[in-house]
Residue frames relative to the residue before (quaternion, step in Angstrom):
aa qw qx qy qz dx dy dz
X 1.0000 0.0000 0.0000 0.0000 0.00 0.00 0.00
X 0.6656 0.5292 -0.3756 0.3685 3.83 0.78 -0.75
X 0.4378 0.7898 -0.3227 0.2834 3.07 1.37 -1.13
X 0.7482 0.3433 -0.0945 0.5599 2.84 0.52 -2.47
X 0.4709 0.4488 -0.5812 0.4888 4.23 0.09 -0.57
X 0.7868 0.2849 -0.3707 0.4030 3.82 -0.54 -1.23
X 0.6155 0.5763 -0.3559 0.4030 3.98 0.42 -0.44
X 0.6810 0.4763 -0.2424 0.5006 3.23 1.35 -0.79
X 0.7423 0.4237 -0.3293 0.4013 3.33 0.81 -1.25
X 0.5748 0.4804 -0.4375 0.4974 3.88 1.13 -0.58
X 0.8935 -0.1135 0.0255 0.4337 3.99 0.42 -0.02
X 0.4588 -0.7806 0.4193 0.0661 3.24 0.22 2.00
X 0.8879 0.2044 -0.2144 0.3519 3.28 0.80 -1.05
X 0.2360 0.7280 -0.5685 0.3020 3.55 1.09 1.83
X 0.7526 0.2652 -0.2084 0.5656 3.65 1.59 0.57
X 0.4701 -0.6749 0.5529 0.1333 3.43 -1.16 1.09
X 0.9327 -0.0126 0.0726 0.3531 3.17 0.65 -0.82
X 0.6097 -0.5286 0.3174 0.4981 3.79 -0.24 0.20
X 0.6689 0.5337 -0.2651 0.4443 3.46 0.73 -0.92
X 0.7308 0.3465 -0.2794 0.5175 3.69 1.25 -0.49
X 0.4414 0.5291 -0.5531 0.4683 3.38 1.35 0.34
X 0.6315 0.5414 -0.4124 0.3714 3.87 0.81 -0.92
X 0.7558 0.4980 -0.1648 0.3919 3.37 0.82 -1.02
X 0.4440 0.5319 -0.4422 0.5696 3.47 1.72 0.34
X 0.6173 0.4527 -0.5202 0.3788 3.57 0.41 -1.20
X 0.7498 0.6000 -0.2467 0.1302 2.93 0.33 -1.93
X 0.4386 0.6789 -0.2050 0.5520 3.42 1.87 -0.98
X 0.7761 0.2560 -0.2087 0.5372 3.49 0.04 -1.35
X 0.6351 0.6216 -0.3693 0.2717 3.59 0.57 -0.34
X 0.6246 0.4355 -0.1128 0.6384 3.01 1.97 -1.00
X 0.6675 -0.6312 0.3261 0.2228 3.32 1.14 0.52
X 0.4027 0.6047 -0.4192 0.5445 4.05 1.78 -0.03
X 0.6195 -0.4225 0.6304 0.2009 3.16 -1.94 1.72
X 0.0019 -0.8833 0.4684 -0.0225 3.23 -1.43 0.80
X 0.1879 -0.8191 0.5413 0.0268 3.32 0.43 1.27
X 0.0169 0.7236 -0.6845 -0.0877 4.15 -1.11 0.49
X 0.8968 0.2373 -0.1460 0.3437 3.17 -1.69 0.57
X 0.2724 0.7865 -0.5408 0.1219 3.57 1.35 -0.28
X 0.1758 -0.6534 0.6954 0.2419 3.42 -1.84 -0.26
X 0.0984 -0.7812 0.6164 -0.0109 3.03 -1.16 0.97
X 0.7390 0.0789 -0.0603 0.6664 3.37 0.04 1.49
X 0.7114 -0.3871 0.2856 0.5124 3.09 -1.02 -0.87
X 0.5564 0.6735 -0.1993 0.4439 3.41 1.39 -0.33
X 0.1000 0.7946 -0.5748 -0.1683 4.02 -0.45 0.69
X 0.5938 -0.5548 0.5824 -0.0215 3.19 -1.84 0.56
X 0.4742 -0.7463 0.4170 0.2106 3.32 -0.37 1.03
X 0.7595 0.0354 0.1418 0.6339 3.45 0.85 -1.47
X 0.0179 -0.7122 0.6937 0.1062 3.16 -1.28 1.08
X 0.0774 -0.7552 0.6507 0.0194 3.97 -0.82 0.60
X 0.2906 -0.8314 0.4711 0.0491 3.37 0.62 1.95
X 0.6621 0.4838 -0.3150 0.4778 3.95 0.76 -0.65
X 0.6401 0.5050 -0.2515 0.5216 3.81 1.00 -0.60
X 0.2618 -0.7890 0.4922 0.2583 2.98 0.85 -0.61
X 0.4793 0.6137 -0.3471 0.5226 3.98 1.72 0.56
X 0.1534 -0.6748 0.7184 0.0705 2.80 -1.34 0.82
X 0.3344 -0.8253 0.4530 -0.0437 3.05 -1.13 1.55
X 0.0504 -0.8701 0.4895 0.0295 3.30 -0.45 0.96
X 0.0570 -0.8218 0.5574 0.1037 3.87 -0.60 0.10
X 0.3161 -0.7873 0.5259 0.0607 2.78 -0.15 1.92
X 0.0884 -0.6651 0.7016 0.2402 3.87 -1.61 -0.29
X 0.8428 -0.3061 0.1665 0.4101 3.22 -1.52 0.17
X 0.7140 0.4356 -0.3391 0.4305 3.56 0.66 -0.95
X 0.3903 0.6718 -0.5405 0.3228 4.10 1.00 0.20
X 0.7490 0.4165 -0.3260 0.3991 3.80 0.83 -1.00
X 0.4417 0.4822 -0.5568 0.5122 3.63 0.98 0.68
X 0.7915 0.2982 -0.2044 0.4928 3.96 0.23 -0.83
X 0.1359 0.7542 -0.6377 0.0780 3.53 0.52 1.08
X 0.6891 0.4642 -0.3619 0.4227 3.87 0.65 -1.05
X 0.7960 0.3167 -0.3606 0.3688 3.52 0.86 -0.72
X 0.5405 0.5740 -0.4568 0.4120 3.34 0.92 0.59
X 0.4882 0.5767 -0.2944 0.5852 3.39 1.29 -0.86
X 0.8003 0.1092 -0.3769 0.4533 4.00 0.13 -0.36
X 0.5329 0.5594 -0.4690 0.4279 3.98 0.86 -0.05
X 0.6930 0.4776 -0.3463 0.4143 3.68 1.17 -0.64
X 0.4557 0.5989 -0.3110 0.5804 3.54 1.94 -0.36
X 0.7289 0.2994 -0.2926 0.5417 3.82 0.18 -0.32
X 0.6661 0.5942 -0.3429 0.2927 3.45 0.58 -0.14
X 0.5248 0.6062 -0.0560 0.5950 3.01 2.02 -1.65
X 0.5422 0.5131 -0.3282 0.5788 3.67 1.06 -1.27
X 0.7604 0.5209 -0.2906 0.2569 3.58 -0.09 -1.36
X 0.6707 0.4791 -0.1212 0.5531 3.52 0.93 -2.07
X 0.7807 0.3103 -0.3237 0.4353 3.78 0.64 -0.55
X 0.2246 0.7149 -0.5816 0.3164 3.59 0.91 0.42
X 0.8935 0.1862 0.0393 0.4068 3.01 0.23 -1.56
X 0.8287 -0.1592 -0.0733 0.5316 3.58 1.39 0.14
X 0.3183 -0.8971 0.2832 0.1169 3.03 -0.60 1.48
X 0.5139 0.6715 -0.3837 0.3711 3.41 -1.20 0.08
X 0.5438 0.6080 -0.3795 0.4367 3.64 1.57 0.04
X 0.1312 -0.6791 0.7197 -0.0598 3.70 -1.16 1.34
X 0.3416 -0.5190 0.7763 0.1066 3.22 -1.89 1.10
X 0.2417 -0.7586 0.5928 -0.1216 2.95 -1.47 1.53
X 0.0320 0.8127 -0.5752 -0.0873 3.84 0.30 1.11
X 0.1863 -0.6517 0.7201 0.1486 3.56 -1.10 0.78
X 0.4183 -0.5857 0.6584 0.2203 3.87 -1.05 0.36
X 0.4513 -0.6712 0.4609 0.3652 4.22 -1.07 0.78
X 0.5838 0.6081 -0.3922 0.3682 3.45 1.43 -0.21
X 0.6656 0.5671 -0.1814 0.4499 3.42 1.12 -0.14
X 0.5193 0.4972 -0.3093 0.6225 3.09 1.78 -0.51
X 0.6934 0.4720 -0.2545 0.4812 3.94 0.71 -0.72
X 0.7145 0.4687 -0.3607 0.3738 3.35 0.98 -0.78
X 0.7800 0.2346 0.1072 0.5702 3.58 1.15 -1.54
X 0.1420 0.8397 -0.5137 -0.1043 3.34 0.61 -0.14
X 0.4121 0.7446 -0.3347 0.4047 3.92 1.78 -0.32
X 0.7554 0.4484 -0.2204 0.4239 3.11 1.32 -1.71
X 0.2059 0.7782 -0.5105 0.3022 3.83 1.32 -0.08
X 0.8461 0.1127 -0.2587 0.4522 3.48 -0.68 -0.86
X 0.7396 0.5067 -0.3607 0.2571 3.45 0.58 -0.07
X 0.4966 0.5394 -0.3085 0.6060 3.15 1.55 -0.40
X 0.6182 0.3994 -0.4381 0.5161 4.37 0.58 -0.36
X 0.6619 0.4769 -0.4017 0.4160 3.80 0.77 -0.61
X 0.7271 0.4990 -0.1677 0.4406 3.78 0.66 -1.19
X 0.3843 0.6023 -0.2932 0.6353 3.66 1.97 -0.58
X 0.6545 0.5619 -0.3704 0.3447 3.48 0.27 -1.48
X 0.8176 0.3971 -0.1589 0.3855 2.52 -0.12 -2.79
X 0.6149 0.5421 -0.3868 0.4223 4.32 0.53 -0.74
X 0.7340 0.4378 -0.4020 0.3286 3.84 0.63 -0.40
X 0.6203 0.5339 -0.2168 0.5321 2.87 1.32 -1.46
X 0.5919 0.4269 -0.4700 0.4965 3.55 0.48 0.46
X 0.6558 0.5082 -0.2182 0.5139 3.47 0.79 -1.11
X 0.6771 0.4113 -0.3302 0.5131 3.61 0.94 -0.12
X 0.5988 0.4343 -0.4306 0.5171 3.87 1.14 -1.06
X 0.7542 0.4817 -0.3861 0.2239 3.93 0.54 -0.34
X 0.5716 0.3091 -0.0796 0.7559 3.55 1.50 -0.83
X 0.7805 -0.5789 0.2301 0.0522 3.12 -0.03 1.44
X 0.6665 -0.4234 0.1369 0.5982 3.44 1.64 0.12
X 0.7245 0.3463 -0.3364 0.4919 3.33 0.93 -0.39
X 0.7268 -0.4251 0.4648 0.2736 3.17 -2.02 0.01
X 0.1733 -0.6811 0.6073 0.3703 3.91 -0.36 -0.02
X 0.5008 -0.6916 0.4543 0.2538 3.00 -1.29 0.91
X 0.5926 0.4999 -0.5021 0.3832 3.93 0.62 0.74
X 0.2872 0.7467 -0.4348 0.4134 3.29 1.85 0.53
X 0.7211 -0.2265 0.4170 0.5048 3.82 0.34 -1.25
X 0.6531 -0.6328 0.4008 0.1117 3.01 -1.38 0.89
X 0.7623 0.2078 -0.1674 0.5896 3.17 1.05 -0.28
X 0.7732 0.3528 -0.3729 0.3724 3.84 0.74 -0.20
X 0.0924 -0.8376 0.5384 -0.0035 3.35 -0.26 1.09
């Protein structure tokens, strides 16, 4: 917890939202490299977790209105980070999940992981699209 308080107080705006303050602790608590607020491209990213190779988003309620424009911002992002090394996945957690379980956080970004990246070595890199609405 100090960590994040002193991370916060040297630069307030490494967090959008309460729910991504929870999900720092919880990160650093579990010991995961933490990157905040990055840009990629022209585009920035809530969480970057450089050892996972995931980029982490925390979505709130108003994400399931912008499913298409997330779905192509999450396509330029992937495009971008895998130029140069593959094997990176975007990881949307919903805020209801961050309130319900916050424990299950680092496990659910690892088990997320390890399920795409299969689903991608089989069908050729991509995602089939009866996977999820936005990862394609």
């Amino acid at each position: 917890y100090n960590t994040v308080a002193q991370f916060y107080r040297n630069d307030s705006s490494k967090f959008d939202s309460a729910h991504e303050v929870m999900a720092c602790i919880e990160l650093l608590r579990s010991q995961i490299k933490v990157k905040t607020q990055q840009r990629i491209g022209r585009k920035r990213v809530d969480f970057i977790l450089p050892d996972m190779k995931v980029v982490l988003e925390i979505d709130g309620g108003h994400h399931r209105f912008r499913i298409g424009k997330d779905s192509e911002r999450d396509v330029f992002i992937l495009n971008t980070l895998n130029k140069s090394e593959h094997g990176w996945e975007i990881i949307r957690i919903p805020t209801r999940f961050i309130e319900q379980n916050i424990r299950r956080l680092v496990p659910s970004i690892k088990a997320l992981y390890k399920e795409r990246q299969e689903l991608r070595n089989k069908h050729n890199g991509f995602i089939p699209s009866y996977y999820s609405r936005t990862n394609k």
